[in-house]
One Martini backbone bead per residue (centre of mass of N, CA, C, O) as a GRO file, in nm:
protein
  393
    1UNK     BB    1   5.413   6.741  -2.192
    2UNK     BB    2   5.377   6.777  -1.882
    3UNK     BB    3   5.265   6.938  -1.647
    4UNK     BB    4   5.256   7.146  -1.392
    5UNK     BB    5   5.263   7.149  -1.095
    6UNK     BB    6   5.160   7.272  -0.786
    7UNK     BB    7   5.392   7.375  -0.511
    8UNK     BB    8   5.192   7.172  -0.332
    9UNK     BB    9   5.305   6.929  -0.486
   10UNK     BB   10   5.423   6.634  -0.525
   11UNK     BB   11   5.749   6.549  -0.645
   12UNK     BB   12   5.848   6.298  -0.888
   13UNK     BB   13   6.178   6.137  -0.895
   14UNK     BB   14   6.368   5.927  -1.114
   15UNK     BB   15   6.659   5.750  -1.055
   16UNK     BB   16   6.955   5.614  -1.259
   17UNK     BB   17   7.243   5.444  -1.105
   18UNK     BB   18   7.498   5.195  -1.185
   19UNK     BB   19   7.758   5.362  -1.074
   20UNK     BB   20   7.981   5.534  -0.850
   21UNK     BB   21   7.991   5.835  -1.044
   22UNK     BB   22   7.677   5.837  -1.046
   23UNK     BB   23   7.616   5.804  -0.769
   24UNK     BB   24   7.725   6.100  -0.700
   25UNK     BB   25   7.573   6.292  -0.927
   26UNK     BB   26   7.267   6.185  -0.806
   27UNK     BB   27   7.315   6.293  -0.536
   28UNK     BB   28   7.375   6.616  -0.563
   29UNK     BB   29   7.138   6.688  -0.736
   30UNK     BB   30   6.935   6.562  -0.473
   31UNK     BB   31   7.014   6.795  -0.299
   32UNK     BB   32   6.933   7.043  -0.468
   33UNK     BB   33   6.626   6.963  -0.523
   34UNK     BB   34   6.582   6.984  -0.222
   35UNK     BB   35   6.659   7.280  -0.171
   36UNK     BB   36   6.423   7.379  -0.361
   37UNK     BB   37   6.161   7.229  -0.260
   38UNK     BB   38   6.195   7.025  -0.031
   39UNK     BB   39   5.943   6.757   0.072
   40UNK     BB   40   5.825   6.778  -0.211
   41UNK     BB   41   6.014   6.552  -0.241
   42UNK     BB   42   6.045   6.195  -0.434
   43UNK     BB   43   6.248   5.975  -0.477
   44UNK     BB   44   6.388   5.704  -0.701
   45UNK     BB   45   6.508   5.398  -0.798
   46UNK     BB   46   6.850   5.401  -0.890
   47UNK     BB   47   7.171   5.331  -0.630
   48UNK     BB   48   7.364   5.371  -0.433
   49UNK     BB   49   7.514   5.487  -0.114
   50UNK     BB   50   7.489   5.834  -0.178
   51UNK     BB   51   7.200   5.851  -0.269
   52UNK     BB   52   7.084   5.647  -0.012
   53UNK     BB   53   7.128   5.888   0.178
   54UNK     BB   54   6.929   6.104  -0.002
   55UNK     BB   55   6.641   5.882  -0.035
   56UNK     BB   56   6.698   5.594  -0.205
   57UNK     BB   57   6.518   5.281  -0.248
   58UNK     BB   58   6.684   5.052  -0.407
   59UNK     BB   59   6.601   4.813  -0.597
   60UNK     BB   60   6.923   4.756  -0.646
   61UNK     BB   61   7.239   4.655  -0.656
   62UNK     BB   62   7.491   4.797  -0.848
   63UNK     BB   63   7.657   4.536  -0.832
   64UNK     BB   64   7.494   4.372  -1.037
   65UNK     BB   65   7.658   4.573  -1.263
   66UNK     BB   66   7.963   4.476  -1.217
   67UNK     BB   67   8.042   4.467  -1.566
   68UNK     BB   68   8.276   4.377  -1.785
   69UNK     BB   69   8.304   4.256  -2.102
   70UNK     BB   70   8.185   4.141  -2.351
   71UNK     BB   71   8.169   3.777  -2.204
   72UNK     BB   72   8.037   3.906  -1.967
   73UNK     BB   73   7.796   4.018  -2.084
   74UNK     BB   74   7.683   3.736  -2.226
   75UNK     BB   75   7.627   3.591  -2.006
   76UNK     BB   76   7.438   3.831  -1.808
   77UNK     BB   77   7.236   3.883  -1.991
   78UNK     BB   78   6.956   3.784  -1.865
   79UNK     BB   79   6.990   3.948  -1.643
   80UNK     BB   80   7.009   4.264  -1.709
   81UNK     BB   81   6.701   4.265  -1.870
   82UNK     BB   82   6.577   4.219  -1.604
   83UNK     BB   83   6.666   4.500  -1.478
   84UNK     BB   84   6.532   4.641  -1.684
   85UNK     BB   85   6.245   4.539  -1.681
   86UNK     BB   86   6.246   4.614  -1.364
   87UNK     BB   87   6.293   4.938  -1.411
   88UNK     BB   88   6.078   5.018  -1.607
   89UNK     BB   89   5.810   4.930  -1.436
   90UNK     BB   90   5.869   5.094  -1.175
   91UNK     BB   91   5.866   5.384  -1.341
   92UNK     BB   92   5.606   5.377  -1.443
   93UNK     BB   93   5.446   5.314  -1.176
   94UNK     BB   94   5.549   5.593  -1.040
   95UNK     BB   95   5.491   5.825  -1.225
   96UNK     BB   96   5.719   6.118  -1.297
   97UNK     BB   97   5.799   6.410  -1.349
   98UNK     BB   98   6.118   6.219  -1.398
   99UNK     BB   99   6.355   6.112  -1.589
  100UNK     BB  100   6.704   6.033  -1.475
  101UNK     BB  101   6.957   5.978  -1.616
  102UNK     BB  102   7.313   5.794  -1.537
  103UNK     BB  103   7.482   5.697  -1.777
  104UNK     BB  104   7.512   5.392  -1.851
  105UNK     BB  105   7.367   5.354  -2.159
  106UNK     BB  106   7.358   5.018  -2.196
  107UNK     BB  107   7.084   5.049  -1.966
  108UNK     BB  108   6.925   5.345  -1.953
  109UNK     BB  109   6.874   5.357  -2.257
  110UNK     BB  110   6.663   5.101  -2.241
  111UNK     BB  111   6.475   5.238  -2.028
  112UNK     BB  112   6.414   5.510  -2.155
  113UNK     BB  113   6.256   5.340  -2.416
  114UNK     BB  114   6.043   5.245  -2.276
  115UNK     BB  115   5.901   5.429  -2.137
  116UNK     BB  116   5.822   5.598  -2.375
  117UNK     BB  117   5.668   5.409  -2.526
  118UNK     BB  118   5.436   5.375  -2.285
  119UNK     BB  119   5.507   5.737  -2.153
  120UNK     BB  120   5.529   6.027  -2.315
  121UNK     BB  121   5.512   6.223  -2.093
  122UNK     BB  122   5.790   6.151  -1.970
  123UNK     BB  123   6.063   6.293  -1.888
  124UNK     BB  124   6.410   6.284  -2.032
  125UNK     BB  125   6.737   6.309  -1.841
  126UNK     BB  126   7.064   6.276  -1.962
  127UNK     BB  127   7.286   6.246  -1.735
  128UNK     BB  128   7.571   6.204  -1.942
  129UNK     BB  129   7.703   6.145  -2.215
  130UNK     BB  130   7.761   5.938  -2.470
  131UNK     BB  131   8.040   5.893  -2.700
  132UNK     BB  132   7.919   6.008  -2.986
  133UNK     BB  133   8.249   6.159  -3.040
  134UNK     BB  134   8.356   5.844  -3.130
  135UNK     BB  135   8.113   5.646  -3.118
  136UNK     BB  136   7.823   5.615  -3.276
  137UNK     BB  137   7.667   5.865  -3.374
  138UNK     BB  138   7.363   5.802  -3.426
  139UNK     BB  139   7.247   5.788  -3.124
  140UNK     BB  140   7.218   6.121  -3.117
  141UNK     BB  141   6.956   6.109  -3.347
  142UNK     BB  142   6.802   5.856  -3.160
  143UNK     BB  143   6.759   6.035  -2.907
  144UNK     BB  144   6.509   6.220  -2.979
  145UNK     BB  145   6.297   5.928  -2.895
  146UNK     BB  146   6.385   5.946  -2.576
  147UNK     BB  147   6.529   6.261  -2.517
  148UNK     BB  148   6.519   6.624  -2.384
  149UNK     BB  149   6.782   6.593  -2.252
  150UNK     BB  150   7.170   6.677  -2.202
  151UNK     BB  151   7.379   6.640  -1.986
  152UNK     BB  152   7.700   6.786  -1.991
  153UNK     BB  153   8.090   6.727  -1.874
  154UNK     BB  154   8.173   6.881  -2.180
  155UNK     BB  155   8.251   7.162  -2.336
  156UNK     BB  156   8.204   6.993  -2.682
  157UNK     BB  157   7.911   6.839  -2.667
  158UNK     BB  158   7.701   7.110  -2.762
  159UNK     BB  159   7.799   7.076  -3.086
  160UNK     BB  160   7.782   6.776  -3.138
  161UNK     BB  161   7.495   6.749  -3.135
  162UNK     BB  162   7.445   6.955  -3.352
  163UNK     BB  163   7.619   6.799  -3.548
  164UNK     BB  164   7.413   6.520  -3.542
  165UNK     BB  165   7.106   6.573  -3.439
  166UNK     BB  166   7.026   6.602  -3.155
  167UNK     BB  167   6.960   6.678  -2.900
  168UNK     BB  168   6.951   6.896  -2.621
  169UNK     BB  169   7.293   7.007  -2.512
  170UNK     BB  170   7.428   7.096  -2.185
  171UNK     BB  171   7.727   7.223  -2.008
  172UNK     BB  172   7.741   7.137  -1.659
  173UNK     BB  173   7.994   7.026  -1.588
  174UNK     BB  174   8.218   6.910  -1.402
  175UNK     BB  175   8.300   6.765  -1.059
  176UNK     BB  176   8.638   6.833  -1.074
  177UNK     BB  177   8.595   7.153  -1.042
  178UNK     BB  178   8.475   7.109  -0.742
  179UNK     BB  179   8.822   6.949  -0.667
  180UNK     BB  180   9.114   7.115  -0.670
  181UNK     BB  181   9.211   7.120  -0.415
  182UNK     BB  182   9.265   6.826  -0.373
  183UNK     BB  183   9.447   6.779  -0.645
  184UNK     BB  184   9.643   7.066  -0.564
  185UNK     BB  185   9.938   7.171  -0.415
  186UNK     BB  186  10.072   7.281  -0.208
  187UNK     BB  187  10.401   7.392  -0.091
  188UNK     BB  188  10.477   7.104   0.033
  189UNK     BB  189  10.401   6.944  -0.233
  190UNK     BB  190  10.557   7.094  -0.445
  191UNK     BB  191  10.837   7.042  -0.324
  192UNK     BB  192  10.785   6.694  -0.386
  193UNK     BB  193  10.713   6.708  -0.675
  194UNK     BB  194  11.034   6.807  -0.730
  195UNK     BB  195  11.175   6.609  -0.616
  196UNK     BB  196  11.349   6.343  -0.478
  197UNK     BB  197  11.206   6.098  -0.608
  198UNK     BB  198  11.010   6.078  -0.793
  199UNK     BB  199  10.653   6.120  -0.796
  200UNK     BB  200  10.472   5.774  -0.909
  201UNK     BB  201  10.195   5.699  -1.102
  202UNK     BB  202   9.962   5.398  -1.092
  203UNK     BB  203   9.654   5.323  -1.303
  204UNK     BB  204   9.495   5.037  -1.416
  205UNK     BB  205   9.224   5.081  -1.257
  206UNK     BB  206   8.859   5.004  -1.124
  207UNK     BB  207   8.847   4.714  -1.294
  208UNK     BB  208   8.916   4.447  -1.273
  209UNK     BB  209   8.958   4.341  -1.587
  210UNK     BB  210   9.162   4.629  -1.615
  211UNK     BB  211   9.380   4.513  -1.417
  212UNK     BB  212   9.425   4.246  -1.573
  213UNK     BB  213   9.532   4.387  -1.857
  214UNK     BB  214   9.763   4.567  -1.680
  215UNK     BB  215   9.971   4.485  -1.446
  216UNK     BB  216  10.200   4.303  -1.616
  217UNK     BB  217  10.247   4.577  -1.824
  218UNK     BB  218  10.336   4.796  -1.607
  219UNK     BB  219  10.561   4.613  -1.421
  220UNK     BB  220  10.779   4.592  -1.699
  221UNK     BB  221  10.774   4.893  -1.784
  222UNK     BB  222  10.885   4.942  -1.444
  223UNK     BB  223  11.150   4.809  -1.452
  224UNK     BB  224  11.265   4.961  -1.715
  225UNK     BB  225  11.285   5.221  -1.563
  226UNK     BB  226  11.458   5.187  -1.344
  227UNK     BB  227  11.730   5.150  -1.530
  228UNK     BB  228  11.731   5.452  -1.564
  229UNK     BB  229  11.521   5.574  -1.297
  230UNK     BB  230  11.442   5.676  -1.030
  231UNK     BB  231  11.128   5.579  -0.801
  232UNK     BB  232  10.798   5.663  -0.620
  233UNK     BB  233  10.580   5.423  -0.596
  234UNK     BB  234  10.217   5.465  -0.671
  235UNK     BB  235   9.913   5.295  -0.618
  236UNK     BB  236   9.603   5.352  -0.627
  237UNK     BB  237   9.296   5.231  -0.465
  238UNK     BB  238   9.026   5.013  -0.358
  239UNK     BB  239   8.945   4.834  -0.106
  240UNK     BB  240   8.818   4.582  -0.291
  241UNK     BB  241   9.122   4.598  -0.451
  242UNK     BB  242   9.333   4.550  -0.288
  243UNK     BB  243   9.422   4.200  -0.280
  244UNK     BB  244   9.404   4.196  -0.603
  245UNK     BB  245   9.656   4.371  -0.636
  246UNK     BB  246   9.879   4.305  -0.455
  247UNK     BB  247   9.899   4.018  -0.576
  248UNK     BB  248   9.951   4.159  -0.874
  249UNK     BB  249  10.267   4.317  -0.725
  250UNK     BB  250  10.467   4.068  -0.625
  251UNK     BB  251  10.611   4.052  -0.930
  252UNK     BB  252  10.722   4.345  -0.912
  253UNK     BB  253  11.026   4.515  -0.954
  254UNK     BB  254  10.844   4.738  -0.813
  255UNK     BB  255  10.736   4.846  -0.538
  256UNK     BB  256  10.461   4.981  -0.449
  257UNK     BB  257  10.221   5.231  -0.282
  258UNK     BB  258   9.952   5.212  -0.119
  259UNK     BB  259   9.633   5.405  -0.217
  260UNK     BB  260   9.377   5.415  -0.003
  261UNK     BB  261   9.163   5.550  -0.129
  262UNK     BB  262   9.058   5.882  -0.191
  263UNK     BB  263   9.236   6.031   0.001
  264UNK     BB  264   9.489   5.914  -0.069
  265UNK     BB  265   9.498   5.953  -0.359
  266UNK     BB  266   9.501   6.262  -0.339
  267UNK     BB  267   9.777   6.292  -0.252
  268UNK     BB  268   9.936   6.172  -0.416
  269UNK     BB  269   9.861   6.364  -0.658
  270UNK     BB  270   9.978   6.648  -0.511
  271UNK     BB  271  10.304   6.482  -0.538
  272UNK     BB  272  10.317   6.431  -0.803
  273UNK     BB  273  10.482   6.409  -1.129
  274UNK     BB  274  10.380   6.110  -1.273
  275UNK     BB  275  10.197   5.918  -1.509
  276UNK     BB  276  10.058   5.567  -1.541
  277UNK     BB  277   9.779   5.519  -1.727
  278UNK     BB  278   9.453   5.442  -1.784
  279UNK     BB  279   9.214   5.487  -2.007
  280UNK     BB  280   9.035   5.759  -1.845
  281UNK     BB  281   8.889   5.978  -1.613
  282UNK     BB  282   9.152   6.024  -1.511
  283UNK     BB  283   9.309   6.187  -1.719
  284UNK     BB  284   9.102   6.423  -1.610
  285UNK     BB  285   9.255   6.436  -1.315
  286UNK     BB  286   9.533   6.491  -1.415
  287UNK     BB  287   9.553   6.714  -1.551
  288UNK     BB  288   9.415   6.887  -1.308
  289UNK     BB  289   9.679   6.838  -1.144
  290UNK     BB  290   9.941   6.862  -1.306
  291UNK     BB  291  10.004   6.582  -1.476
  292UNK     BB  292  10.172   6.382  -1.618
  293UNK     BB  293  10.182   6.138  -1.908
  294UNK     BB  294  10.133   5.793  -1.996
  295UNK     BB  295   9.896   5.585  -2.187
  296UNK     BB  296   9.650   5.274  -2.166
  297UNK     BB  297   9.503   5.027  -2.364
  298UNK     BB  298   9.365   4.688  -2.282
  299UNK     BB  299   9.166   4.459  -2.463
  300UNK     BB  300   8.993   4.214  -2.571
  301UNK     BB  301   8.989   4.122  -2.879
  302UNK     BB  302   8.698   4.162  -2.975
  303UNK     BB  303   8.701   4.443  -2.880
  304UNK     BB  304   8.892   4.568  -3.027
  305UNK     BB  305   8.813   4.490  -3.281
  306UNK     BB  306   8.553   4.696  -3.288
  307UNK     BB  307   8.682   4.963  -3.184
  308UNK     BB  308   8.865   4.991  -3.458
  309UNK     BB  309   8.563   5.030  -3.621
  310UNK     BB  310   8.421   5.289  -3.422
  311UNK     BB  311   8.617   5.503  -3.410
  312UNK     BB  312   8.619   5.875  -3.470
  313UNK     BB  313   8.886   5.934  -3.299
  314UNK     BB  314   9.227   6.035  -3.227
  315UNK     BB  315   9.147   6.060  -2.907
  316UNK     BB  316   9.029   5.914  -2.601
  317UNK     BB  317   9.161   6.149  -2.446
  318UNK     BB  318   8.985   6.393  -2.276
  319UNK     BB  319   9.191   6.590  -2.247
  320UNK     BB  320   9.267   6.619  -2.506
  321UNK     BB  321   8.939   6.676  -2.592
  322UNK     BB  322   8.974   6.984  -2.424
  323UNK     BB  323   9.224   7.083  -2.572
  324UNK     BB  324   9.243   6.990  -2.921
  325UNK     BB  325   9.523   6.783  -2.833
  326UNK     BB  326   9.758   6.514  -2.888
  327UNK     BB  327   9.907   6.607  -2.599
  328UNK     BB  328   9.889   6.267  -2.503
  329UNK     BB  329   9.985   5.997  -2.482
  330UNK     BB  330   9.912   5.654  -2.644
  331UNK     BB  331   9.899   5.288  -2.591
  332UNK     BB  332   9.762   5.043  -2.777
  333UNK     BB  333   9.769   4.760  -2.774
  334UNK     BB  334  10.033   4.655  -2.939
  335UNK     BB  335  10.152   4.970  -2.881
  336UNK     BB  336  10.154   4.847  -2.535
  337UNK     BB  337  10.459   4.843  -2.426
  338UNK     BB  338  10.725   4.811  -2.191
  339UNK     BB  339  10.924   5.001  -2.406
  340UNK     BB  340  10.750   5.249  -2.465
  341UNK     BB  341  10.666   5.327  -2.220
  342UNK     BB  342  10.914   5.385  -2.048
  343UNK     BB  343  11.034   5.603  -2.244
  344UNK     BB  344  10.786   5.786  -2.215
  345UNK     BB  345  10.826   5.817  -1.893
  346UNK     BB  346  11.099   5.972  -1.946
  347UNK     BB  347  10.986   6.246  -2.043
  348UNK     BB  348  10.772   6.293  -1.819
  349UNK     BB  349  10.986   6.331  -1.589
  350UNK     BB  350  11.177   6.510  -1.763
  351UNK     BB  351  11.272   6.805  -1.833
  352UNK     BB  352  11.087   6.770  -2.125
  353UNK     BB  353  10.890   6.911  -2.410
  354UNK     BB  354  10.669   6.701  -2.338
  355UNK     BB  355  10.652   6.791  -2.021
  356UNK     BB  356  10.569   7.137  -2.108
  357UNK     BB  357  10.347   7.066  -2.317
  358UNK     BB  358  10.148   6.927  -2.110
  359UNK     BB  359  10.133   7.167  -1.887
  360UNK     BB  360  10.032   7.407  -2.071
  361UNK     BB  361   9.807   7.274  -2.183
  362UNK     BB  362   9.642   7.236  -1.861
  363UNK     BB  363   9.621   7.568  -1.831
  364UNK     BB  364   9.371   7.596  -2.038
  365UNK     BB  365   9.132   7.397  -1.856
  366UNK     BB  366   8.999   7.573  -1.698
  367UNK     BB  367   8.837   7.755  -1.854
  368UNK     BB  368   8.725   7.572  -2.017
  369UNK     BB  369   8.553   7.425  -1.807
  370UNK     BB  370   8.418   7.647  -1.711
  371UNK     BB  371   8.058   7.791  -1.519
  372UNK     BB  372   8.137   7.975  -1.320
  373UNK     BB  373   7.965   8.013  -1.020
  374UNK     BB  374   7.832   7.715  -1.113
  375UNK     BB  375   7.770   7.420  -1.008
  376UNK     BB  376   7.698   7.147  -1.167
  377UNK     BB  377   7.439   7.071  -1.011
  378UNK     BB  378   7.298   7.379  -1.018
  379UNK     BB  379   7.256   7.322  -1.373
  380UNK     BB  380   7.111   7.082  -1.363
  381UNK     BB  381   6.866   7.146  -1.183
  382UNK     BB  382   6.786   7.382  -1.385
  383UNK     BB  383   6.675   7.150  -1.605
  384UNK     BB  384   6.526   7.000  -1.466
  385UNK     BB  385   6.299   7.178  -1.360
  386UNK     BB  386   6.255   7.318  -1.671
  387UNK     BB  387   6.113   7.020  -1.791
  388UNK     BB  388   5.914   7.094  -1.532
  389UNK     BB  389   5.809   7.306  -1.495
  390UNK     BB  390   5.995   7.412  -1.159
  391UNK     BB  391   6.143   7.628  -1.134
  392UNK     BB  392   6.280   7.833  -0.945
  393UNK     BB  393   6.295   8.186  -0.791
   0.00000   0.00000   0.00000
């Protein structure tokens, strides 16, 4: 480990996030390390729009790695390699007093083994674990020889990291328990999601490929369960995506109404009774929202083949696993028809056993979640800083 530089020495940390919520992550740490540092500090990497306001000039934009899909992955396996390839050698050529990587396992977790093997002395922090309490637990003590510590964003990941023999691995919180306030109605939101008709949200995804996947069976869902009972759905989606959604809810028997970026979306959250939603960090933000929900998710066969040899957790929704029980309904592959969906769909807008036990369960996650009065940026900032001898006083 190299040693600590002097008060005055300029310190100089790399960091790499390939995706939009890694991209926040990235901004939030380097505001605060500039916080504690001062001008001493000098960022590099890559990152976003977010990390590129805090001061990061990206190598590329990460719009170049918005790749889903194993068929999507094999075509641009070239570019990809080129990509990690030269984001290895401009990280050595930094040399960094850290190099902190951010989600995105399978380019990061490239780029960290090669750094390590050719500059052993470069401290290595991987904020946000790859889900080797899911699949590939192996990866968690292969970590070991090129990872010095994990930032966690569940509090269940530093047990399974002991139990896996991983590297040391910290619980610095979710992003998400720093914005309950966004997500939570006041008194006269809470009177709308009581209200009739109830509002239904559905989320597909957002990633074109999940979109793809998800829409005409949403669509399907959504047409039968409207014979059953009203309600007024929204759609929130991103910006980039308006056009792609739009074209393809053109032919759902029940027009949503969308809610474009993420302030409308948080609207919608705060107002909304229940959710159709694809499996993903999504659930642990209605969870966190207080709505309930019925999750959904389908891949190309070659993945599913793989996915279902590899899974090694009966339930791959966030929220389920920081609450510890199977209490969110999923519906996955062939189980995941519009006839399944509907049913379930009408269990959680009825004040229905099954919409009360998810209620009850959602109110025991901030317990679960809290990290005390440090937000998570200023916990991870804390363990970057311990890992180069650098905390502040």
């Amino acid at each position: 480990m190299m040693q600590a530089r002097s008060p005055s020495t300029d310190r100089k940390i790399f960091l790499i996030a390939t995706e939009e919520s890694g991209d926040r992550l990235g901004a939030a740490l380097m505001k605060v390390l500039r916080q504690r540092l001062g001008d001493s500090v000098q960022f590099s990497g890559v990152g976003g729009r977010a990390m590129t306001a805090e001061g990061i000039a990206p190598l590329f934009p990460i719009e170049e790695l918005s790749i889903v899909g194993l068929s999507a992955v094999v075509k641009q396996l070239p570019k990809i390699l080129r990509l990690i390839s030269r984001t290895a050698d401009a990280a050595l050529a930094d040399a960094p007093d850290m190099l902190v990587i951010i989600d995105s396992p399978d380019f990061t977790h490239r780029v960290a083994r090669r750094v390590r093997a050719r500059n052993p002395d470069i401290p290595i922090v991987d904020y946000v674990s790859p889900s080797v309490w899911a699949w590939r637990p192996g990866r968690a003590r292969a970590m070991r020889g090129y990872v010095d510590h994990v930032l966690a964003l569940l509090p269940f990941e530093p047990e399974e990291y002991r139990k896996l023999q991983g590297p040391p691995c910290s619980y610095v919180g979710h992003p998400l328990t720093e914005q309950l306030a966004s997500l939570r109605p006041n008194e006269e939101e809470q009177k709308r999601r009581d209200g009739q008709p109830p509002v239904l949200l559905v989320l597909p995804g957002s990633r074109r490929s999940e979109i793809r996947h998800h829409l005409a069976l949403f669509g399907a869902a959504l047409g039968k369960l409207n014979r059953q009972i009203p309600f007024e759905l929204v759609l929130p989606t991103m910006p980039h995506l308006e056009a792609m959604v739009r074209e393809g809810v053109a032919s759902w028997p029940v027009a949503p109404r969308l809610a474009i970026g993420e302030i409308e979306k948080r609207a919608a959250f705060r107002v909304a009774r229940a959710a159709l939603a694809k499996s993903g960090t999504v659930t642990l933000e209605l969870a966190l929202s207080g709505i309930p929900m019925v999750t959904a998710y389908r891949v190309g066969a070659a993945e599913a083949f793989i996915l279902r040899r590899a899974i090694r957790v009966s339930s791959v929704i966030l929220a389920n696993l920081v609450i510890g029980s199977d209490i969110i309904p999923e519906f996955l592959q062939e189980n995941c028809t519009p006839d399944k969906l509907a049913e379930a769909l009408v269990d959680v807008i009825k004040d229905s056993p099954e919409r009360l036990r998810q209620l009850g369960a959602f109110a025991t996650m901030d317990g679960k979640m809290s990290t005390g009065e440090q937000p998570p940026s200023v916990r991870a900032a804390d363990i970057v800083l311990a890992e180069v001898g650098l905390r502040s006083s």
